[in-house]
N, C-alpha and C positions, 0 to 999 in steps of 0.2 A: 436560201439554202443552196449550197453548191451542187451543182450538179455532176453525180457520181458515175466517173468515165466505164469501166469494164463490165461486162454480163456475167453471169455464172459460167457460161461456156467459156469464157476466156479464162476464168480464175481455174477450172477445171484443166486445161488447157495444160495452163502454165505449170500449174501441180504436176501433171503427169511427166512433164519432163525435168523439174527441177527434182522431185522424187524420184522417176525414173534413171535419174542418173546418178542417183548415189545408189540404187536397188543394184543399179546393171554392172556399173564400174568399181567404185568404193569397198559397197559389202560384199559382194557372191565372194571373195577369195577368202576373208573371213568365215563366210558362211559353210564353204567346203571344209577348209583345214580344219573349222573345229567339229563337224559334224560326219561330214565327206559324204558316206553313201546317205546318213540321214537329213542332211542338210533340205533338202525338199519338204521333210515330213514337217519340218520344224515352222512352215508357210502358211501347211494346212493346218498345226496347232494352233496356230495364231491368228484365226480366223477369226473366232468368237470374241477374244478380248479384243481385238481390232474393231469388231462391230461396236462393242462395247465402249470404250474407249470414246472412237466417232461420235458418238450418241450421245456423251458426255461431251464433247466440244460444243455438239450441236445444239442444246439446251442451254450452255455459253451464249453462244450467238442469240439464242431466241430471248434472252434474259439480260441481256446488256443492249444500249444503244446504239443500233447497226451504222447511225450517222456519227458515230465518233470511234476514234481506234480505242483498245482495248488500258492502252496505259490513260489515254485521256479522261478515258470513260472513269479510271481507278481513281486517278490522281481530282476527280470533281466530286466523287463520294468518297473518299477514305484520305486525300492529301496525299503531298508530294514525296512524300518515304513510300507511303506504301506503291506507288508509282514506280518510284526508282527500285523499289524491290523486286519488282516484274520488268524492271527495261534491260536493269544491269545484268542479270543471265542470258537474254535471249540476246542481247547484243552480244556478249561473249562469246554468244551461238554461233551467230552469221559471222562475225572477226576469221571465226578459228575455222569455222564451214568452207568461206572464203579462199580462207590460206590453201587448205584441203584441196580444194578442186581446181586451184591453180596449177598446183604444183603435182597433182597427179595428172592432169593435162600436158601440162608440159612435160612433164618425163615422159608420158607414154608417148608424144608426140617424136622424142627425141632420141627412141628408144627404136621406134617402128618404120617412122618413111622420112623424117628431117634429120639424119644423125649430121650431119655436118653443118646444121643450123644451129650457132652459139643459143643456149638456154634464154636467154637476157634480151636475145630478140624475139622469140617466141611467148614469155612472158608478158612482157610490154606492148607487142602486137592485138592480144589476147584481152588484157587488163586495158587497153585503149576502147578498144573497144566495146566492152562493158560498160566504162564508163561514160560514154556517149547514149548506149541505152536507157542506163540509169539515169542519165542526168535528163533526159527527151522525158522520163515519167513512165511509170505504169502502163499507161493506154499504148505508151508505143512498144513493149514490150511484151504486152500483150496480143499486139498486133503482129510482131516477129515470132512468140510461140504459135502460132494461127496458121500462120504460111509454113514453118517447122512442121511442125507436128505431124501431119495428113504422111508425108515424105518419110519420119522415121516409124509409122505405123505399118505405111506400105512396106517400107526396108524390114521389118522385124519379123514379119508375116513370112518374105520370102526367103530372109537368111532360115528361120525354123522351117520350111519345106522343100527347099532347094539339098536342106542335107540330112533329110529324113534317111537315104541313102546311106548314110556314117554312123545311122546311128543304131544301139543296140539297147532297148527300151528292158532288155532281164538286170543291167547292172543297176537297174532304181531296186530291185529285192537283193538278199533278204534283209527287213528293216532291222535295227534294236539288235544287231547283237555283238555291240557291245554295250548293252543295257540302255537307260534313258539320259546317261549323265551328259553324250555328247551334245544331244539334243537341248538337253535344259541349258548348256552353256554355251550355245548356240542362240538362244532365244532373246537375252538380251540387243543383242546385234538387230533382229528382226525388228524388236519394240523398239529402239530409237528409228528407225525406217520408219512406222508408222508413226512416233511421235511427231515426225516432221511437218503431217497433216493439222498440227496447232500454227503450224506457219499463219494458214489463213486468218485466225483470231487477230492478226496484226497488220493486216493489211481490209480486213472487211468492210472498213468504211469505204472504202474506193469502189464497191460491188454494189450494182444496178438496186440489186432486188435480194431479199432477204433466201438464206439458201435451207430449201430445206431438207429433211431428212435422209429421205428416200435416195435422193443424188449424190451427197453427200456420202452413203454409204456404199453405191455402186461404184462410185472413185475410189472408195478404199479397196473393195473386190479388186478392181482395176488396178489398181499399186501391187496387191498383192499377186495375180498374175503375171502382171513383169518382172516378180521377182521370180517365181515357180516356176516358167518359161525358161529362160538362159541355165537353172538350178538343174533342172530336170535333161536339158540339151546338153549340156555340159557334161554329167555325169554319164548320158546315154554315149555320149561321144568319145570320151576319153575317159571313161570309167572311174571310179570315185577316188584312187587315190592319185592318179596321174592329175586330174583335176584338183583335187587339194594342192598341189605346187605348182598351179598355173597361174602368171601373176594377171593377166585379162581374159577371164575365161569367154568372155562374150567376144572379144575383139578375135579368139583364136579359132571361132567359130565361124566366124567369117573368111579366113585364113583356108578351113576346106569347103567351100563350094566352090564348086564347079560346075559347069552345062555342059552336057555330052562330052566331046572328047577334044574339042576347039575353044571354048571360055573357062576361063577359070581368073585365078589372080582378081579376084571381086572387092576384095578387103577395103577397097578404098570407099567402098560407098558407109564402111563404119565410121570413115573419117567425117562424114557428114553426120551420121547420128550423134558420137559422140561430142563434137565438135556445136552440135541445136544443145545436147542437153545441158552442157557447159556452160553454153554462152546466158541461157535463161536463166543456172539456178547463179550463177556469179551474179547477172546483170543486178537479176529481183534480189537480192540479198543485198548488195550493195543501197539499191533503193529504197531497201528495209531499216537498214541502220540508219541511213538521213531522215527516215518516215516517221522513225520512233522518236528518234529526237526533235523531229519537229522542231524544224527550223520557220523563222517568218517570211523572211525574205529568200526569194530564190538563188538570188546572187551570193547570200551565205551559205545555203544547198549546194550551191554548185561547189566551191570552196571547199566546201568540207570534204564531198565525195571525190575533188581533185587530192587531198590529204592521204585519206582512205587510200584510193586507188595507187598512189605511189609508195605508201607504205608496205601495200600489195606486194609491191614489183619487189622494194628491195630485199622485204623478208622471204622473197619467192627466189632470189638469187643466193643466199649464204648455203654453202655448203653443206651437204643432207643426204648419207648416204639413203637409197631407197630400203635398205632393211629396217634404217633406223625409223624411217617415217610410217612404215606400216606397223612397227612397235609402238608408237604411239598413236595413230589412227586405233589400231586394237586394244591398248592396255589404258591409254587415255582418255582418246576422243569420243571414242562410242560410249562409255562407260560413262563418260561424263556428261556426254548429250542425253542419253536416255535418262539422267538426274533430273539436268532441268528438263525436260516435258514430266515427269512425273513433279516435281515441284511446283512447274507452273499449274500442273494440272490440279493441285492441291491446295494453293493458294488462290489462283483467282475462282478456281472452285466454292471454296470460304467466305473469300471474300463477295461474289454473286449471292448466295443463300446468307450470309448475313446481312445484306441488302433488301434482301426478300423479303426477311422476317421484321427487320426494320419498319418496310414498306406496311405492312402487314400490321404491324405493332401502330404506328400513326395513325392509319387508317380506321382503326378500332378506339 
């Protein structure tokens, strides 16, 4: 039996920044414009179905075979349609994820401190890179969110108290008035956030030790504060509707602090947050699409994710204005990522308990 490289703390690790970075960057602008002063409450709605939710993976995990990935595990009890019925969505997932976070990378990169850096070299720098993680494996990706991480925790902690000073905690009241509707169309947004936490069900063979509940649901607490955080500072800082038309509300956050009356101009150490949370959820994703397809030999892995990675680049260079891409980020991608997690969560849901009963039915 292979011996299975990453711990929990690593896979939790990695979670918290590849989640955290679509929490921080991708969604809050979403999350303002459609909600704006409510957009916070809609975090703590989503508490319970989040736990919820979790608990349901978690019983996946404990009910499938922790030494095989999830489509292998399908494709050895139900054959290779019903496999390919759960590969082809969530690869569609990481494709368009992928594209997503390139390309919001680079623009904001391009936008904020490299404006006189062609797009095409920032891309390809960015996607080089990645792909040298991805292609090193899991363990070593794991080992770069490890060293990451501790650094943009530290950083998070002191942007939120460095500018306690800016901020005015009355514009988070009064909730609800304009009724519940912002909020409820708000929420979808939230639930593809958390849906992301099924990432792990495709990568669990690679993890030490079987994970269980308990951790598993304080990561989701943990997700959900990094979204409440930046939601709640944002609003307290530039009040709810000046923040609905901010296109990086965390990055502009960093933008006012200052120490006493001699530092200021700090924003650059966002460049390092953003820049960890980027480079992991691209890397692991990239390594996810080779993982699910399962390749035999390495030398076709590598191949493939050299494909992948340049197709990256050039669909990352055609022409896009930025209003156009958050129209589709919002009227597309979100709408269609929260599908498949609730799809996959429906089918291979199904498909485990008709397993069960199977198992169950022989047995007797």
């Amino acid at each position: 039996m292979a011996k299975r490289p990453i711990s929990v703390l690593q896979v939790f690790m990695m979670l918290m920044l590849v989640i955290g970075e679509n929490n921080h960057v991708l969604l809050l602008p979403f999350l303002l414009e459609t909600a704006k002063r409510d957009s916070w409450m809609v975090v703590i709605i989503m508490i319970i179905p989040a736990f919820l939710w979790t608990a349901v993976w978690n019983g996946i995990l404990k009910k499938t075979d922790s030494h095989l990935s999830i489509t292998c595990w399908i494709q050895r009890r139900y054959g290779k349609m019903a496999s390919i019925t759960v590969a082809i969505p969530i690869l569609l997932f990481l494709l368009v994820s992928i594209f997503a976070s390139i390309r919001d990378t680079a623009m904001w990169t391009h936008t904020t401190y490299l404006p006189l850096t062609p797009i095409w070299v920032t891309v390809l720098s960015f996607v080089i890179l990645c792909f040298f993680a991805a292609a090193a494996g899991i363990e070593a990706i794991a080992i770069c969110a490890g060293i990451l991480l501790p650094f943009v925790v530290v950083l998070g902690f002191f942007v939120m108290t460095a500018n306690v000073q800016n901020k005015d905690y009355s514009f988070l009241t009064p909730l609800f008035t304009h009724g519940m509707s912002p909020t409820l169309h708000a929420m979808p947004y939230m639930g593809e956030a958390i849906g992301e936490l099924m990432l792990l069900l495709f990568f669990r063979h690679h993890v030490k030790t079987d994970i269980r509940l308990i951790p598993f649901l304080v990561l989701t607490f943990i997700l959900l504060g990094l979204t409440i955080g930046p939601l709640m500072g944002a609003i307290a800082m530039f009040g709810p509707f000046e923040a609905a038309h901010i296109r990086y509300p965390a990055f502009e956050q960093w933008r006012m602090v200052s120490i006493g009356k001699f530092i200021s101009h700090l924003d650059f150490f966002s460049v390092y947050q953003w820049m960890s949370g980027a480079f992991i959820r691209v890397s692991l994703m990239l390594f996810l699409v080779a993982d699910i397809i399962s390749f035999k030999q390495r030398r076709n892995r590598i191949r493939f994710l050299a494909v992948v990675a340049g197709i990256m680049v050039l669909v990352n260079l055609i022409p896009l204005s930025d209003m156009v891409f958050m129209r589709l980020l919002k009227q597309v991608f979100y709408p269609g990522a929260l599908a498949v997690w609730l799809f996959l969560t429906v089918v291979i849901g199904i498909l485990v308990l008709a397993g069960r009963k199977e198992k169950i039915k022989t047995s007797s």
